[in-house]
C-alpha positions as CSV (number, residue, x, y, z in Angstrom):
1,X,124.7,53.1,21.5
2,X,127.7,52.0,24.0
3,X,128.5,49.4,26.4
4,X,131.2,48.4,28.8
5,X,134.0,45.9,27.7
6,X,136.6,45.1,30.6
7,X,136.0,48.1,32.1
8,X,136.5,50.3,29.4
9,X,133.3,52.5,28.0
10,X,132.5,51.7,24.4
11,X,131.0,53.7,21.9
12,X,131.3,51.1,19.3
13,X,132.8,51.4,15.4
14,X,134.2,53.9,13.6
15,X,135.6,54.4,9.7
16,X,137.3,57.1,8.6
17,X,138.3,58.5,4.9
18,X,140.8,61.0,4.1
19,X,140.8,63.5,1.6
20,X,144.0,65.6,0.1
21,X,147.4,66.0,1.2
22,X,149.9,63.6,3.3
23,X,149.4,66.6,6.7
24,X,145.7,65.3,6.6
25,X,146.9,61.5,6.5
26,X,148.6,62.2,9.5
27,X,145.9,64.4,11.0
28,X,143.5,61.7,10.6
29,X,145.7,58.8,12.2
30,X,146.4,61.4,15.4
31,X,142.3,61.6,15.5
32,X,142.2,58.0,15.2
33,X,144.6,57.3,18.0
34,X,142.8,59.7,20.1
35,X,139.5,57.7,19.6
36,X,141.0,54.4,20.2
37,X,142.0,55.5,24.0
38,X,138.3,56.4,24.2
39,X,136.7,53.1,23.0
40,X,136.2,53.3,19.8
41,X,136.9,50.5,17.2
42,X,138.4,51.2,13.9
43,X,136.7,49.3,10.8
44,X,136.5,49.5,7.4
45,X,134.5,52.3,5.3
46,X,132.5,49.6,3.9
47,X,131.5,47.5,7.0
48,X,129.1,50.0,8.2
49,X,130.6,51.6,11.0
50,X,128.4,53.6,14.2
51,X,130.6,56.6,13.7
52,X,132.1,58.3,10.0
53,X,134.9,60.3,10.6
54,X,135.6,62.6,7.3
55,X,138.7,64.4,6.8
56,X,138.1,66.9,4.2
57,X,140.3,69.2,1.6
58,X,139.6,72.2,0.4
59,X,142.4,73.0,-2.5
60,X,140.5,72.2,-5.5
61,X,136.2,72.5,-6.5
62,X,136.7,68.9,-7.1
63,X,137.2,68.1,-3.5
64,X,134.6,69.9,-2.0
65,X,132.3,68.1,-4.7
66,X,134.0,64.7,-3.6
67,X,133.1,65.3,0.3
68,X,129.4,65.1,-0.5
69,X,130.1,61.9,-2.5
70,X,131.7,60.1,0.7
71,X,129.2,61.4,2.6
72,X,126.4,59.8,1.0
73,X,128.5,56.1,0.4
74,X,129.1,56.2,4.6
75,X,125.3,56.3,4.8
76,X,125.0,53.5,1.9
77,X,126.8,51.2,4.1
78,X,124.8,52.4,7.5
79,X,121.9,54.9,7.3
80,X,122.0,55.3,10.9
81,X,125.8,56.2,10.9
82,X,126.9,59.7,12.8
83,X,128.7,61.6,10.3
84,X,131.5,64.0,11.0
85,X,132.8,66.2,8.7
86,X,136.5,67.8,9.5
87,X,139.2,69.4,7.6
88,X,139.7,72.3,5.8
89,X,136.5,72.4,3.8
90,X,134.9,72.1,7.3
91,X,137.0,75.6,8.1
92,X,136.0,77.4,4.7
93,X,132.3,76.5,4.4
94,X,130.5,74.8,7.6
95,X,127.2,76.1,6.6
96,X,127.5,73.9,2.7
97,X,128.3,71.0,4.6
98,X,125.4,71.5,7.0
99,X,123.3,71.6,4.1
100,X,124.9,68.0,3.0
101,X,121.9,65.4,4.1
102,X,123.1,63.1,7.2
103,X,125.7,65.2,8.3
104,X,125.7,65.3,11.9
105,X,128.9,67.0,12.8
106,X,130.5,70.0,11.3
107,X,134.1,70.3,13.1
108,X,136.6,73.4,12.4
109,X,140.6,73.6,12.9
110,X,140.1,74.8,16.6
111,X,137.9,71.3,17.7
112,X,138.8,68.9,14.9
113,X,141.4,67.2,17.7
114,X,138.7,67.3,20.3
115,X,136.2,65.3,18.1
116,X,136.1,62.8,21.2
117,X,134.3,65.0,23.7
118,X,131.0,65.6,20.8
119,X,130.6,61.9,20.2
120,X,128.7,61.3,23.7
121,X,125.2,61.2,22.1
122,X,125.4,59.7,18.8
123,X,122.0,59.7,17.8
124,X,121.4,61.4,14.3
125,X,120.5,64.9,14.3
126,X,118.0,66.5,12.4
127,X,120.4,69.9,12.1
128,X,123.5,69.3,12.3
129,X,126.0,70.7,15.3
130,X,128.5,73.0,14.4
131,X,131.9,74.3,15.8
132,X,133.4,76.4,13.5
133,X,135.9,79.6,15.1
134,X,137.6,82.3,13.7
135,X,140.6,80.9,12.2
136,X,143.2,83.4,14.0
137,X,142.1,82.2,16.8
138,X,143.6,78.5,15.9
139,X,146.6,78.9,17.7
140,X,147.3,75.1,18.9
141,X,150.2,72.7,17.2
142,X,148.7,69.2,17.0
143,X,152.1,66.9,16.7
144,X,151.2,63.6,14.7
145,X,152.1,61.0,12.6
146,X,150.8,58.6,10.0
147,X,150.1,55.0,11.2
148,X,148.5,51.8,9.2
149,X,151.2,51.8,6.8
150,X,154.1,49.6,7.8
151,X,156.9,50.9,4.9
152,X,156.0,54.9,5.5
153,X,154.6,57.4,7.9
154,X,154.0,60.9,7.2
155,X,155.4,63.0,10.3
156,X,153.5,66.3,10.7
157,X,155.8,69.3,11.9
158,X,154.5,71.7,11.0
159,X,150.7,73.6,10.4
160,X,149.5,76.8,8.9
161,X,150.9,79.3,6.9
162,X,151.9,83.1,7.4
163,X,151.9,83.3,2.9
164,X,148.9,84.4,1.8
165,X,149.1,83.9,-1.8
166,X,146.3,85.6,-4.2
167,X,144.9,81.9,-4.9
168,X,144.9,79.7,-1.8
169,X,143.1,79.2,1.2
170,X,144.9,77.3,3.1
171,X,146.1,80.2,5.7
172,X,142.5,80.8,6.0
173,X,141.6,77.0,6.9
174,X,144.5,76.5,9.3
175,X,145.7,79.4,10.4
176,X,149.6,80.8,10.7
177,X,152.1,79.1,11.0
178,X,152.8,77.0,14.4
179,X,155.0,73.9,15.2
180,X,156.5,72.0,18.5
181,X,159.8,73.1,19.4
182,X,162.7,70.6,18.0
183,X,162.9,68.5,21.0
184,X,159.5,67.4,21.0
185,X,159.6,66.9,17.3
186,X,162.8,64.7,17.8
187,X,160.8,62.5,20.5
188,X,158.1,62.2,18.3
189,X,159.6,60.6,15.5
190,X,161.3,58.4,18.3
191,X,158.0,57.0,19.3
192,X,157.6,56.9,15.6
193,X,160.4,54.6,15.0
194,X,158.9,52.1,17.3
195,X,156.1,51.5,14.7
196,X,158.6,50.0,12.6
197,X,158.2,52.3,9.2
198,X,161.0,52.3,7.7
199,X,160.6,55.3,5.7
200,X,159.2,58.9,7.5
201,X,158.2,61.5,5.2
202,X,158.2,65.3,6.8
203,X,155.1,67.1,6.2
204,X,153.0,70.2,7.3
205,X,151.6,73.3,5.4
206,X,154.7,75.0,4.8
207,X,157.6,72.8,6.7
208,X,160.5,74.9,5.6
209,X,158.8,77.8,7.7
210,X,159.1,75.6,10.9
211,X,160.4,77.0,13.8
212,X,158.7,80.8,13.3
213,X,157.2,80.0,16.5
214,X,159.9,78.6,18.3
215,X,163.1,80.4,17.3
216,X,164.7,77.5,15.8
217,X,164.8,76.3,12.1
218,X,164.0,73.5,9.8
219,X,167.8,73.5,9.2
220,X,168.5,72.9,12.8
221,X,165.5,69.6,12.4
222,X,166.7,67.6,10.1
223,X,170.1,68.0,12.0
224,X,168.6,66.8,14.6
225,X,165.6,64.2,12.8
226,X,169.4,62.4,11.1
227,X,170.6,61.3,14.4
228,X,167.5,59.5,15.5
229,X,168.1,55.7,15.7
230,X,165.4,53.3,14.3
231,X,164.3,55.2,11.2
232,X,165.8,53.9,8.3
233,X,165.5,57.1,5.9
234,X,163.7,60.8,5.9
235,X,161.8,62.4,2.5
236,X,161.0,65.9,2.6
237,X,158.1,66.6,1.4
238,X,156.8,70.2,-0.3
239,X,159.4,72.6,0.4
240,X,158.9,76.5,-0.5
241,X,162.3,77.2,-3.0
242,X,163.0,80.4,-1.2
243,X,162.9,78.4,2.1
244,X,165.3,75.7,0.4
245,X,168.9,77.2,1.3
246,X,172.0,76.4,0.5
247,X,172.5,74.8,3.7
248,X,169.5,72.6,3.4
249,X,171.0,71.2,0.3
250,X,174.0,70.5,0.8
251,X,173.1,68.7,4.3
252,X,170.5,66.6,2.5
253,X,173.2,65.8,-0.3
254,X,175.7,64.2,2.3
255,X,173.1,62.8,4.7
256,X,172.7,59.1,4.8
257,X,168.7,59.4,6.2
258,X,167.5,62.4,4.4
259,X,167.2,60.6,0.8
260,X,168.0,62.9,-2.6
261,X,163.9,63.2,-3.7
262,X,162.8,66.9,-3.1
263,X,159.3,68.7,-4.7
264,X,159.9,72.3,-5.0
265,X,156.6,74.3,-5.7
266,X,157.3,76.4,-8.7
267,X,153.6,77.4,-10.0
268,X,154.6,79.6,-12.9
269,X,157.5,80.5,-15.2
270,X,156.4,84.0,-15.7
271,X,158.1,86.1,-13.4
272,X,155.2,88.7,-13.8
273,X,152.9,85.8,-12.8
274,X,154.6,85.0,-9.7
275,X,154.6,88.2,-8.9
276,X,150.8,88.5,-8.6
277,X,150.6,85.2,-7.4
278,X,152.3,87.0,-4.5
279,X,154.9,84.1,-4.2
280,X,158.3,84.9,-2.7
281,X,160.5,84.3,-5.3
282,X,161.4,84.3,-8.8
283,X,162.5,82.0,-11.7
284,X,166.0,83.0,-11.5
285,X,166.1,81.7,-8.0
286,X,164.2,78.7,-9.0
287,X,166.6,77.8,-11.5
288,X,169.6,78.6,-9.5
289,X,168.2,76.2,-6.6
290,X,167.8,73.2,-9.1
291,X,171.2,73.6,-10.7
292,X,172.7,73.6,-7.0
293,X,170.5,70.1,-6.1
294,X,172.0,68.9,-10.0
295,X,175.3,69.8,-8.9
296,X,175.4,67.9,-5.8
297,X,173.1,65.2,-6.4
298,X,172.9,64.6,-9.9
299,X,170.7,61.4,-9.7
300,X,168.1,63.5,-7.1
301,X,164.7,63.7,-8.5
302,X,163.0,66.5,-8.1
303,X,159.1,67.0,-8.4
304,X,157.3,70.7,-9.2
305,X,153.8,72.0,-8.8
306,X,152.6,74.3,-11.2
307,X,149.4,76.1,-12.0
308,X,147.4,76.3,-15.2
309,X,145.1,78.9,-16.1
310,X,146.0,81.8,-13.0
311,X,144.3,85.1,-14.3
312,X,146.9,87.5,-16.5
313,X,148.4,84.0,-18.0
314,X,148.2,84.8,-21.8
315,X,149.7,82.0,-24.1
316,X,153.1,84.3,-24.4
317,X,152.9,83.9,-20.3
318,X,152.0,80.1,-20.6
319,X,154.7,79.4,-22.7
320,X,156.8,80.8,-20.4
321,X,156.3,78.3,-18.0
322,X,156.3,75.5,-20.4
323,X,159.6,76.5,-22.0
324,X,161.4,76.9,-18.6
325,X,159.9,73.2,-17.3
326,X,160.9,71.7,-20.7
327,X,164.8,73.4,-19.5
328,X,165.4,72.3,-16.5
329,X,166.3,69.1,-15.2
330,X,163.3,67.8,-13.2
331,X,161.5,64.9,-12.7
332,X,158.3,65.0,-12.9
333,X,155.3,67.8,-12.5
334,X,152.2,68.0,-10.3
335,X,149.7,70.2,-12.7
336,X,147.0,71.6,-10.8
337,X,143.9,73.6,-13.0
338,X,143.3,76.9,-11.6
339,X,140.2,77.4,-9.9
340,X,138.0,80.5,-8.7
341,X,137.7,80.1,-4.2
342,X,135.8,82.3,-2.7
343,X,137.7,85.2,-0.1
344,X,141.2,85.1,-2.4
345,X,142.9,87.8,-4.6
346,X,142.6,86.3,-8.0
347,X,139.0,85.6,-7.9
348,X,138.8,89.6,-8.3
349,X,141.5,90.2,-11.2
350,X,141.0,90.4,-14.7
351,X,142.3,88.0,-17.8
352,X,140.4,85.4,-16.8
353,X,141.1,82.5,-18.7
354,X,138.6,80.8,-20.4
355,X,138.2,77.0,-18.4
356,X,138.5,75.5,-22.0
357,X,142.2,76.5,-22.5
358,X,142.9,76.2,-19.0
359,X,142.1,72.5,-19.4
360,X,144.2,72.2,-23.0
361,X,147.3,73.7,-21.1
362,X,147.1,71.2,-18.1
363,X,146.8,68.6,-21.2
364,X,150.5,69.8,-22.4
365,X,151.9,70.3,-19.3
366,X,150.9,66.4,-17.8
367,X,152.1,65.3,-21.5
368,X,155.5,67.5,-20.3
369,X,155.5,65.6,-17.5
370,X,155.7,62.0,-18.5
371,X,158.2,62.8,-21.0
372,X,160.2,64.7,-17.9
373,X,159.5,60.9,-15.5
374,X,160.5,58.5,-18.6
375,X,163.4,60.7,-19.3
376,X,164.5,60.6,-15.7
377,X,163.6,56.9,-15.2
378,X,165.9,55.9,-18.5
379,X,168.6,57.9,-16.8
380,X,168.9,55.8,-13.9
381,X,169.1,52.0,-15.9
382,X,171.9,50.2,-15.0
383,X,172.3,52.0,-11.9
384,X,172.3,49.8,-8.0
385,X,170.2,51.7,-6.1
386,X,167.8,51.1,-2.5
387,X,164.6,50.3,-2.6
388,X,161.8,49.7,0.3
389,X,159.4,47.4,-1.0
390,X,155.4,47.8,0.4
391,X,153.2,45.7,1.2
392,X,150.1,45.6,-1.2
393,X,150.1,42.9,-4.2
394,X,148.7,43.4,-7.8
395,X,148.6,41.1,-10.2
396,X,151.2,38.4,-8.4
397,X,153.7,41.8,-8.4
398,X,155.0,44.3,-5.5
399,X,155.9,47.8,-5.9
400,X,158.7,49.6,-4.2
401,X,160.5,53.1,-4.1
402,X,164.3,53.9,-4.5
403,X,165.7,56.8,-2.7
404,X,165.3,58.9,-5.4
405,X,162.0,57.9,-6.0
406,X,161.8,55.7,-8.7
407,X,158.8,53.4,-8.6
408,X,160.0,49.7,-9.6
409,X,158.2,46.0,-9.4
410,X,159.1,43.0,-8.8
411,X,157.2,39.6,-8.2
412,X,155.5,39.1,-4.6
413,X,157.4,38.1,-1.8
414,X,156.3,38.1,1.4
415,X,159.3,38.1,2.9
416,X,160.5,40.9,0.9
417,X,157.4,43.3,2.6
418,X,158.8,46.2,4.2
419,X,162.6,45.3,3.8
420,X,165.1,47.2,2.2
421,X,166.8,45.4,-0.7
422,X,169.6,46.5,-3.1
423,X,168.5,46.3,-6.7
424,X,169.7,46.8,-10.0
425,X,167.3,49.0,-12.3
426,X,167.2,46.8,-15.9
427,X,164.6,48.9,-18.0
428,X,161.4,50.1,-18.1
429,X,158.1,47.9,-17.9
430,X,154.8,49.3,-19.9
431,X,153.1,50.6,-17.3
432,X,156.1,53.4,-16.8
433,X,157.4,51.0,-13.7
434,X,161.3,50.2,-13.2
435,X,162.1,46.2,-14.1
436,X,164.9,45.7,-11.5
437,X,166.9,42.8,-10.6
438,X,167.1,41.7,-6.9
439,X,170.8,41.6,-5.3
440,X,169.8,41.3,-2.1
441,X,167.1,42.0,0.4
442,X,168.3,42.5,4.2
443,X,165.4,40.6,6.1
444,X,165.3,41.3,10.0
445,X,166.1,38.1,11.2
446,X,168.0,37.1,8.0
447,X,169.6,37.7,4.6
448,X,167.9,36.8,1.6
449,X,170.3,36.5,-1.8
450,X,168.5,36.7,-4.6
């Protein structure tokens, strides 16, 4: 089904849904972009679009489980859709997703970019197509950014990864490590700043690896990223501890784009865990990489992953990691559930955990982790602080984030949608929210006092 409209050849409507991290976000608006220049039309999920664009994780079982799901509510809202399915889980298992009924497209990490040139014939297939290479033989950096979202876009830097810890499989559904050189980067978030975000968050697989390809560092970026005019401020996102020097720090902690927020993977306290793990580090560089952010930037939040339940974790283990997060001065905790993937390390050791305690120590931990978040948001009452407020309404109330990455609301104002405003943090509301009081808001074309 296509037509001509001024000229230009049109395939007609597309919807797309995202799945995982803030790299696919951006992955998926790069796709989207791509499409556009070919004639498609963007539309919502629900208003039964010619053409489903998926954009799949792979991290956890639940999001394999959750691809199906969408899946089958793109074909609720048109039974005649094309589906595509992309992403990571594409990578890892094309022939489960062929086996998914209405799936018409199966696209790996080598043609996920070139999804334009299979959506000539968009009649439904009985078996679905599939273009799924070897993974080393992804080679190709796809620059990108996040679009849709006036307040923030998520800049992609960086893809792949040259770790191949004993539990992820993430180096084998995007390949090593590969990024633009720093020039290009820069001019990217140049034509980024033109969108009118005001806040760009850095993201890729393992961004504190970028420049492996290019004989540069991420160092040398966000030297660079600071000077660019028209972006208001920069959040790193995931950064590897043992890629977080010294240098890194202490530029972030005297920058005035690059805000104090950082999220420093940890996964275990157990030095004998992180060891199998195969991470690059251990918890006596952790710790000494927090107390240098604490130092520096005492009012920095900092956010940690961690994982429940690896293999070998006995409770003498476990507690390790729970005493050392309860210690140390951080924010707030993203607790991820171990889970058996096929092709890694751990699904072969021994001390498996039973999934019943793994799910009781997830319990404590996310219980840790609230306590960590009120603690830090009571520490930062009374303080004046920044705060970019976005654009969706709940409840006659808008939401907003301070450099540091405390969430706060404040009643609607349309005015007040994407503009920075200085604000005074009062207390916190029930729903674990920052009360603030407005000082003032700098509008673009004027200055609201509150």
């Amino acid at each position: 089904m296509y037509f001509i409209i001024f000229g230009l050849m049109n395939y007609g409507t597309v919807a797309y849904y995202t799945l995982g991290c803030k790299l696919n976000f951006s992955e998926t608006s790069t796709i989207a972009s791509n499409l556009d220049e070919e004639g498609f039309a963007k539309v919502g999920f629900d208003e039964g679009a010619n053409v489903y664009v998926i954009n799949t994780c792979s991290v956890t079982e639940q999001a394999d489980k959750k691809c199906r799901n969408i899946v089958r509510k793109a074909l609720s809202y048109n039974p005649d859709a094309f589906v595509v399915v992309i992403g990571c889980y594409a990578q890892l298992k094309p022939t489960e997703i062929s086996n998914i009924k209405g799936v018409d497209l199966v696209l790996g990490a080598n043609e996920k970019f070139n999804v334009a040139e299979h959506l000539k014939d968009l009649n439904k297939k009985e078996e679905p197509l599939v273009f799924n290479d070897e993974i080393k033989e992804t080679k190709v950096f796809y620059p990108g950014f996040s679009s849709g979202d006036r307040t923030r876009s998520f800049l992609k830097i960086q893809d792949g990864c040259n770790y191949f810890c004993s539990f992820c499989t993430i180096p084998l559904a995007r390949g090593r490590s590969r990024n633009a050189n720093i020039e290009d980067t820069v001019n990217k978030a140049k034509e980024l700043a033109k969108t009118k975000a005001k806040e760009v968050v850095l993201t890729g697989v393992n961004i504190g690896y970028f420049g492996y390809n290019t004989d540069e560092n991420f160092y040398q970026l966000i030297q660079e990223l600071d000077k660019v005019e028209g972006i208001e401020q920069f959040r790193i996102s995931s950064i590897e501890p043992n890629l977080l020097s010294d240098e890194i720090i202490d530029f972030v902690a005297q920058s005035n784009k690059f805000v104090p927020h950082l999220h420093i993977p940890m996964q275990s306290g157990s030095d004998l865990l992180l060891a199998s793990m195969r991470r690059r580090y251990d918890t006596t560089l952790y710790k000494s990489r927090i107390e240098r952010i604490k130092k520096l930037m005492p009012d920095c939040s900092i956010g940690v992953d961690v994982i429940v339940g690896y293999p070998g974790e006995t409770d003498e283990e476990f507690m390790k990691t729970y005493n050392l997060l309860n210690e140390l001065p951080i924010s707030y905790l993203h607790v991820f559930t171990y889970s058996e993937r096929d092709n890694t390390t751990a699904l072969r050791m021994d001390g498996v955990v039973p999934v019943p305690v793994r799910r009781d120590r997830n319990k404590m931990l996310r219980i840790l982790s609230d306590k960590k978040k009120r603690a830090f948001y009571e520490s930062n009452k009374g303080r004046i602080e920044t705060v970019v407020f976005e654009e969706s309404e709940n409840n006659g109330m808008m939401n907003g984030f301070t450099k540091n990455y405390v969430k706060v609301k404040t009643p609607y104002n349309p005015l007040m949608v994407n503009q920075i405003g200085n604000v005074k943090m009062i207390d916190l509301n029930p729903d674990g929210t920052m009360k603030i009081e407005l000082i003032e808001t700098k509008l673009e074309t004027q200055t609201w006092v509150n």
